[in-house]
C-alpha positions in Angstrom: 141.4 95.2 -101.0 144.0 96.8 -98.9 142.9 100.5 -99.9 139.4 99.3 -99.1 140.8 98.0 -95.1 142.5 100.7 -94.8 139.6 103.3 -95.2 137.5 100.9 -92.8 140.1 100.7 -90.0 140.1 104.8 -90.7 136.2 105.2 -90.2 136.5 102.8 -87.0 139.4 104.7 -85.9 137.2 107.9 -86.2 134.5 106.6 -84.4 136.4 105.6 -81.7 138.1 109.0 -81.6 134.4 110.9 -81.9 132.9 108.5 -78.7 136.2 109.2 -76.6 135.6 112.9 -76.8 131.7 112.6 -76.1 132.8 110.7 -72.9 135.0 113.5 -72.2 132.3 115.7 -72.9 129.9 114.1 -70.8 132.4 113.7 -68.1 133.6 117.2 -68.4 129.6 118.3 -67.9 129.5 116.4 -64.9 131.9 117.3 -63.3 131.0 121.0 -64.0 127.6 120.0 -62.3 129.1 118.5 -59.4 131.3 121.9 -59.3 128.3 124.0 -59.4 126.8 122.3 -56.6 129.2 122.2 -54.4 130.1 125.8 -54.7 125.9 126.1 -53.8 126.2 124.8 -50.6 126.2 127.0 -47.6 129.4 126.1 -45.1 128.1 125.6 -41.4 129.1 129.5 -40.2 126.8 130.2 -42.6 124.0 128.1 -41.2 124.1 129.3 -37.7 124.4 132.7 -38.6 121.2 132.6 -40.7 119.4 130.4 -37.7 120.7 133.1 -35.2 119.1 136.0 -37.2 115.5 134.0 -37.4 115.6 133.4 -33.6 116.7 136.7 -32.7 113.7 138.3 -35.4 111.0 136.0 -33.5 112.3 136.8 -30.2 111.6 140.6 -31.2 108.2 139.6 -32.5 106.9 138.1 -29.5 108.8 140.8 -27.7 106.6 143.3 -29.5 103.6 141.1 -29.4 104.0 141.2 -25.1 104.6 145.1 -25.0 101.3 146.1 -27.6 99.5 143.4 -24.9 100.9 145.4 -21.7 100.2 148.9 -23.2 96.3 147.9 -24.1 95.9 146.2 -20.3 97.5 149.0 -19.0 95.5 151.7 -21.5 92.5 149.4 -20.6 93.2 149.9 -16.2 93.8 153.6 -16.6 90.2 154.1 -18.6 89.2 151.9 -15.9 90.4 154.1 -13.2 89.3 157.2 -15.0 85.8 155.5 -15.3 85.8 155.0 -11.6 87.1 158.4 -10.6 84.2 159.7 -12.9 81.4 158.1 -11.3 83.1 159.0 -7.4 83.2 162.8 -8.8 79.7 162.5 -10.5 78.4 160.8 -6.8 80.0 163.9 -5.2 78.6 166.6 -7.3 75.1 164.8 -6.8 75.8 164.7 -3.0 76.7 168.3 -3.0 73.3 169.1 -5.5 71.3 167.5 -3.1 73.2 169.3 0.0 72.2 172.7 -1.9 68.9 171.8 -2.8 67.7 171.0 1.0 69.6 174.0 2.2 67.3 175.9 -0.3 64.3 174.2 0.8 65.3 174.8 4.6 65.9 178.4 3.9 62.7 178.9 2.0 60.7 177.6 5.2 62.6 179.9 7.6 61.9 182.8 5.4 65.5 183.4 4.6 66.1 182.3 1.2 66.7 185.4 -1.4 65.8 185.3 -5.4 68.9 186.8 -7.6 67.1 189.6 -7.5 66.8 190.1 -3.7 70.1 189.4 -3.3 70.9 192.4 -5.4 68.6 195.0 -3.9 69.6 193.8 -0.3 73.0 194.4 -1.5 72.6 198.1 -2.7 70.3 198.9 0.3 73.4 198.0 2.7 75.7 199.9 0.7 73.6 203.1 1.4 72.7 202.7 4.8 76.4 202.2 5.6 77.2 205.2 3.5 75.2 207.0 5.9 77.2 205.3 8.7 74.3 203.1 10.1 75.1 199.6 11.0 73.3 197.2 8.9 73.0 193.9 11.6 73.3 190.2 9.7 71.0 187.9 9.1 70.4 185.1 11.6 69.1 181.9 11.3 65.7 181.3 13.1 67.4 178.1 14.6 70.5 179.2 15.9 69.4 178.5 19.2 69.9 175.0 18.5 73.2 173.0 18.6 75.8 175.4 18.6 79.6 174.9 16.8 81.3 176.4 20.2 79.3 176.3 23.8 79.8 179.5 25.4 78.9 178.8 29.2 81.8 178.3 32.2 80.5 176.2 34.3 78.3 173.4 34.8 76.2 174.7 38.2 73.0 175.8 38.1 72.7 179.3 38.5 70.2 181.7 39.7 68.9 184.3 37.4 69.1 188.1 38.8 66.4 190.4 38.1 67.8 194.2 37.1 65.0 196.8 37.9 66.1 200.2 36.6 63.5 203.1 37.1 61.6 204.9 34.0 62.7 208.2 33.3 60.2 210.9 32.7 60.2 210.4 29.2 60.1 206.9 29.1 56.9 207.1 31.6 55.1 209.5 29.3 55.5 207.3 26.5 55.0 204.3 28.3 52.0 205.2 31.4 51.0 201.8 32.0 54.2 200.6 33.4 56.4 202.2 36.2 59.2 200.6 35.9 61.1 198.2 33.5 62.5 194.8 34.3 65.3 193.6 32.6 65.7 189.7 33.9 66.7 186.5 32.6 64.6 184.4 33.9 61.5 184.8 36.4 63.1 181.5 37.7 65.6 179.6 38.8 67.7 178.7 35.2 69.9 175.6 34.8 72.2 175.3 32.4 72.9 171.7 30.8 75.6 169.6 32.8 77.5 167.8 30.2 77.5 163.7 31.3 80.7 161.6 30.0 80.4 160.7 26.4 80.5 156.9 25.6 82.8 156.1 23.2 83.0 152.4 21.4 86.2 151.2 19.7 85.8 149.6 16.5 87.5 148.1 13.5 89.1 144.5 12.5 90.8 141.8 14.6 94.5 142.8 14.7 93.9 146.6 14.4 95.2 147.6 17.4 92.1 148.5 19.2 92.8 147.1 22.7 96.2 148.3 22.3 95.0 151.5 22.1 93.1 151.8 24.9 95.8 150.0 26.7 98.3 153.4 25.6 95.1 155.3 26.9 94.9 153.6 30.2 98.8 152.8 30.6 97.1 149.2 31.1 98.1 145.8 29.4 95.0 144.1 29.3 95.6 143.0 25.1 98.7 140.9 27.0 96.4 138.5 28.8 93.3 138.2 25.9 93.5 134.6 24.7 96.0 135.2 21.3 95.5 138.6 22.0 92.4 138.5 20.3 89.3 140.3 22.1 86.6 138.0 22.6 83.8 139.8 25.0 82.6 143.8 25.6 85.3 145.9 27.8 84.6 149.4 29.1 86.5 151.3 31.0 85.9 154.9 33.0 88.5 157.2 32.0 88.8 160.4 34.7 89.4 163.9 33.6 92.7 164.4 35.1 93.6 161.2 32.8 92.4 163.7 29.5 94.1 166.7 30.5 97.7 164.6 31.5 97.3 163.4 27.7 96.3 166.0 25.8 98.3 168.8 27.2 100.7 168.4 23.5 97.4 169.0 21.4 95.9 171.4 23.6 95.1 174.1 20.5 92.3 171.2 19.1 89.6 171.7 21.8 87.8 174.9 22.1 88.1 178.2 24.7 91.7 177.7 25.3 91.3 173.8 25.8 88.7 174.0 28.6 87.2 170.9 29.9 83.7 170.4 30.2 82.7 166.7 30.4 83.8 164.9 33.6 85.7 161.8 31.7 84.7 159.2 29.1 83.8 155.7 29.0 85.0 153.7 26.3 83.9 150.7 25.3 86.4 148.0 23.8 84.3 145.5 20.8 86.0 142.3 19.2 87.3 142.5 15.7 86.8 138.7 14.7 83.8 138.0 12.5 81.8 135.9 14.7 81.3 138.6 16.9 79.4 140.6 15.2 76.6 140.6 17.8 79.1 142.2 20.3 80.3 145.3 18.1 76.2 146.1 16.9 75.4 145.5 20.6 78.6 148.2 21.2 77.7 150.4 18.5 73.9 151.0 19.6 75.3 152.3 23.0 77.7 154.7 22.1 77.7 158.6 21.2 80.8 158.8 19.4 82.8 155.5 17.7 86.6 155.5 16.8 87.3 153.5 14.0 90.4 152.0 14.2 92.1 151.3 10.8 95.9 149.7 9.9 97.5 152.1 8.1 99.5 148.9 6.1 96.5 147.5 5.2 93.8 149.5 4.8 89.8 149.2 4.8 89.5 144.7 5.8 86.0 143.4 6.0 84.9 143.9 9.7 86.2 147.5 8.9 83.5 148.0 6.1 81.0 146.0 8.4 81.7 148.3 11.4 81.3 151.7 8.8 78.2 150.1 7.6 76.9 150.2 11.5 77.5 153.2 12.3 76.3 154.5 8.8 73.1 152.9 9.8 73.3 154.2 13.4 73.7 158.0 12.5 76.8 157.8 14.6 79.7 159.7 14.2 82.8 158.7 14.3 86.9 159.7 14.5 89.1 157.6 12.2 92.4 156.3 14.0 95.0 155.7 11.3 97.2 153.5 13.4 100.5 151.5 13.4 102.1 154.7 11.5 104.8 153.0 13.4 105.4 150.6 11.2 106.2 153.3 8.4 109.6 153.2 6.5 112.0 155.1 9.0 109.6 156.3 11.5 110.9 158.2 14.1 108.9 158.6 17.3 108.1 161.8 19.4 105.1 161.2 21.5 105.4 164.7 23.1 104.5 166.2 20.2 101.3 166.3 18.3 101.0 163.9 15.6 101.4 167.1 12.8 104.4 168.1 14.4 106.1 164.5 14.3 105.0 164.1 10.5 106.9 167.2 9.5 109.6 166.4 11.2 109.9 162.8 9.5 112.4 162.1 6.7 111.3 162.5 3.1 111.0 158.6 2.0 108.6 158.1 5.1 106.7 161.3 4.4 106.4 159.5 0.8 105.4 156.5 2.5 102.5 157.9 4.4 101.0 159.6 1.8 101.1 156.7 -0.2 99.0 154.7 2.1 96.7 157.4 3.1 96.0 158.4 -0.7 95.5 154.3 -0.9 92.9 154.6 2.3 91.1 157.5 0.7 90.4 156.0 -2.2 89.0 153.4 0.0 86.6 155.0 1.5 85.3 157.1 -1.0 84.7 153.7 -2.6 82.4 153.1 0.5 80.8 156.7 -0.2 82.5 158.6 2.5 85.0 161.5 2.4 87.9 161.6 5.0 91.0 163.7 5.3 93.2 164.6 8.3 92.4 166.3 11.0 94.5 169.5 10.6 93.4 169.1 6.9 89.5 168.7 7.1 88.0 171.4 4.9 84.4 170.8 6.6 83.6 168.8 9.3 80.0 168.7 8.7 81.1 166.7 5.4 84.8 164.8 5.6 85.1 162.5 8.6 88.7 163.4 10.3 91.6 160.7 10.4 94.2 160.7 13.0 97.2 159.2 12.4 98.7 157.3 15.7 100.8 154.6 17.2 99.3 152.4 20.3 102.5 150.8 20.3 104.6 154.3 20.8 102.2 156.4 21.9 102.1 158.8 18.9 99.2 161.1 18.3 97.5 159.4 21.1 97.1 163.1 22.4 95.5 164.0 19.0 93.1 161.2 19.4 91.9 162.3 22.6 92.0 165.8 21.7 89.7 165.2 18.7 87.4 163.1 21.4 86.8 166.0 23.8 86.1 169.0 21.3 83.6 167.0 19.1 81.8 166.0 21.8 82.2 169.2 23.6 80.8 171.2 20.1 78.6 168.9 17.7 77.6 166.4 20.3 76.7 169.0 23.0 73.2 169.0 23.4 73.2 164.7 22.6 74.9 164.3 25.9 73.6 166.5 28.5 72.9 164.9 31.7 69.1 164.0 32.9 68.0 162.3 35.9 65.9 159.9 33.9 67.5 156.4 34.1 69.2 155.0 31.0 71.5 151.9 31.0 71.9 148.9 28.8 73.1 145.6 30.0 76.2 144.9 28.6 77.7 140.9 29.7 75.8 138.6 32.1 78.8 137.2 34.1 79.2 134.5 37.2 81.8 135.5 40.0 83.2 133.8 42.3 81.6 134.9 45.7 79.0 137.0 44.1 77.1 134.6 41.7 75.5 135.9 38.3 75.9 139.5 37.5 75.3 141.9 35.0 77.8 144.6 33.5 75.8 147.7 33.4 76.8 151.1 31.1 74.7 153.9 33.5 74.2 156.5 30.9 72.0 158.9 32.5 70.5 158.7 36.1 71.6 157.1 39.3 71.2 153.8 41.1 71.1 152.3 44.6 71.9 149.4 46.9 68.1 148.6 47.7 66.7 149.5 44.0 64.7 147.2 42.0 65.3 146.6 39.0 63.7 145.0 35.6 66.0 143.2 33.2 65.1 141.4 30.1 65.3 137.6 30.4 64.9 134.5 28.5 61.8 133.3 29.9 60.6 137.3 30.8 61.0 140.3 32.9 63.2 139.8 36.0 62.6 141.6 39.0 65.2 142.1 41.8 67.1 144.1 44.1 70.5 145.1 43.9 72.5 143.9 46.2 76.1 145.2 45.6 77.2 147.9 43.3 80.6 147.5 42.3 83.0 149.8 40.0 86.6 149.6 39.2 89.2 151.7 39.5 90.1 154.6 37.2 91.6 153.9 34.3 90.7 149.9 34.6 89.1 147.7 32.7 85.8 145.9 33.9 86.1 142.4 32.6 89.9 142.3 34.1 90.1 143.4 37.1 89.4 142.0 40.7 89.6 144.7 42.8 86.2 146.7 42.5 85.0 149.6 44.8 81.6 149.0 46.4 79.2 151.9 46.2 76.1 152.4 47.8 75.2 155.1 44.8 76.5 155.6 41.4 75.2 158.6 38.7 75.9 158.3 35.0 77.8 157.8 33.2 79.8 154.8 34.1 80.2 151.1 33.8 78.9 149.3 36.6 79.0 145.6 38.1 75.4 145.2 39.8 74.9 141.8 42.2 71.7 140.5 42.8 69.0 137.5 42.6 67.6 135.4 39.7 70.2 136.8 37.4 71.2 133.5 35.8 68.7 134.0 32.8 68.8 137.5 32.2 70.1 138.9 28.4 72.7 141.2 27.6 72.1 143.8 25.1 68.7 145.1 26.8 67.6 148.2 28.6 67.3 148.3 32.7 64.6 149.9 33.7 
């Protein structure tokens, strides 16, 4: 019995050893898991390091997403550009076709136009003749007679034609027995040549562009000083005298033709409003002018009564001088208004050079957008084709001269035969006005002609015709403007061309904008 306790208490004793050491085991497992795991985890340096790498890796993706974005809208702008520049340069090359093509067609009808071949035998023929030393003469055009680039006359009198009588020699009588004498005249009559009238000039351009201001430099006036918000509102014009031209443009003297001779007796200039609703006023301006001067801000560029006013005198066949003003405004300008504008650009410093070319090349682009081609002045390849700019400053006073300069010699040249003077009456009612002392009257532009104290007159009117006498012919004073000043000079006569202030009855309903007759 004991042997047989003792081997039981053994067995137990076993058992209990054998589930000791699987609790170790298990234990021992455990604690190898819990071990495992904690060497797993990531400590918090760790963490941020890892959350620092993702932000800074998406910050580079959207980085990259914005550039590849930027690139194509700018790739996409500059195919854009090139597009544009395309069609401008196609548009040119058309312009230019159809320039040749009608030159051709011209030629053909005068008879001048020469084949390839021609060209080539008319070539070699003038090489032999002047191998044998005789002086091949060149062509001329049929219609030279016309319009010519330079006028080549002195004076403005009418002159009488002498009549040369040189006797025939023997020789000349033999060959000739019918006649006993030659006659080598001008004219069987008395010849006159064309007296050159004043040019009218109308300002246009936007509100704010400095046009009054300009012809306030012009006049040495202030008349923009007392517009309501300096804003023009209603038709100006103002007779400029010669002496006034020749004080001003004695700096840009080499622009105008035969050593800067003078041959129109002044100009009258004709201020418009800017502001949109006045768009009756600047057509009304632009139908009475011969030559326009568009006035454009150099720091902004082509605005919308800008485009309006182009449009007009696209429509009107009227040419016109560009006025690139308030170059004063420029980074660093420095002013010299007794130079010519060219000579004061030179002389600027090399980041307002920059600055000016910047805006002009901006203005260029502008216009060609509008289908015109302008450059400067001293840099016009062909008149005939680029409209000249002319960079000024009404506020300084710069390239004023230019301006003026430019005024004379295109209407001296291209605008010659447009403005000679005629008897025939021509004037246009400008403003229908009440004065005090005088009652209604009408602000006249006398183109051609002359009128009286006495003379009746026809106006257009609201209900008709009026008919009436003038009573009182008043003008002002050189270098003053019409619609602000009181101090007129009566005349009993007046010629073209000037603005005039004409008194008389029935006025009250009569329109502006219509012929006098």
């Amino acid at each position: 019995m004991s042997n047989k306790n003792t081997k039981m208490s053994l067995s137990k004793a076993t058992n209990v050893a054998e589930e000791i050491n699987n609790i170790d085991t298990t234990e021992k497992k455990a604690n190898d898991k819990i071990s495992s795991k904690k060497k797993n985890v990531p400590n918090s340096k760790i963490l941020n390091l890892i959350k620092e790498q993702q932000k800074a890796r998406k910050d580079a993706e959207l980085k990259a997403d914005e550039e590849a974005k930027e690139n194509q809208r700018l790739q996409e702008e500059s195919d854009r550009k090139k597009q544009e520049e395309l069609v401008l340069l196609k548009k040119k090359h058309e312009k230019k076709r159809e320039a040749k093509k009608k030159r051709i067609q011209r030629q053909k009808q005068e008879g001048l136009y020469l084949t390839k071949e021609q060209r080539e035998k008319h070539y070699r023929a003038q090489i032999q003749f002047e191998s044998l030393g005789i002086h091949v003469p060149p062509r001329t055009n049929i219609q030279q007679s016309g319009i010519q680039k330079r006028i080549l006359y002195n004076d403005f009198q009418k002159t009488n034609s002498t009549c040369i009588t040189t006797p025939l020699t023997e020789d000349e009588d033999s060959s000739d027995e019918n006649s006993d004498e030659e006659n080598i005249c001008n004219e069987d009559s008395v010849q006159t040549k064309d007296i050159l009238r004043a040019p009218v000039i109308c300002v246009l351009g936007h509100v704010d562009a400095g046009k009054t201001t300009i012809l306030d430099n012009l006049r040495r006036t202030h008349v923009q000083d007392n517009e309501a918000g300096g804003i023009t509102q209603q038709m100006g014009a103002t007779n400029v005298p010669l002496d006034t031209i020749v004080e001003r443009t004695k700096m840009s003297r080499k622009l105008i033709s035969r050593q800067g001779d003078f041959m129109i007796p002044g100009l009258l200039i004709i201020d418009t409003p800017g502001h949109a609703i006045f768009q009756n006023l600047r057509s009304r301006g632009s139908s009475l002018c011969d030559l326009a001067i568009l006035v454009v801000d150099i720091m902004n560029g082509l605005q919308a009564q800008t485009i309006e006013s182009i449009r007009l005198l696209i429509d009107r066949q009227t040419p016109f001088i560009i006025a690139l003003n308030k170059i004063d405004l420029l980074y660093g300008w420095k002013s010299n208004k007794e130079k010519d504008v060219e000579s004061v650009l030179e002389e600027q410093d090399s980041f307002t050079q920059d600055h000016f070319e910047k805006r002009y090349d901006e203005i260029i682009v502008q216009f060609a957008k509008q289908g015109l081609n302008v450059a400067l002045y001293y840099k016009n390849p062909n008149p005939n084709e680029y409209y000249s700019m002319v960079p000024t400053s009404a506020r300084s006073g710069d390239g004023m001269g230019s301006l003026i300069a430019m005024i004379v010699e295109t209407s001296q040249t291209n605008l010659a035969k447009h403005i000679s003077y005629t008897n025939e009456l021509q004037a246009t009612v400008m403003e229908v006005k009440a004065i005090h002392g005088l009652g209604t009257t009408i602000d006249v532009a006398l183109i051609n002609g002359c009128l009286s104290v006495g003379d009746k007159i026809i106006v257009g009117g609201q209900e008709g015709p009026i008919v009436t006498q003038i009573r009182r012919l008043l003008i002002p004073e050189s270098n003053q403007e019409l619609r602000d000043t009181n101090q007129y000079e009566n005349k009993d006569k007046v010629m073209g061309t000037c603005v005039v202030k004409i008194a008389a009855r029935d006025l009250e309903k009569s329109l502006a904008g219509l012929p006098l007759f």
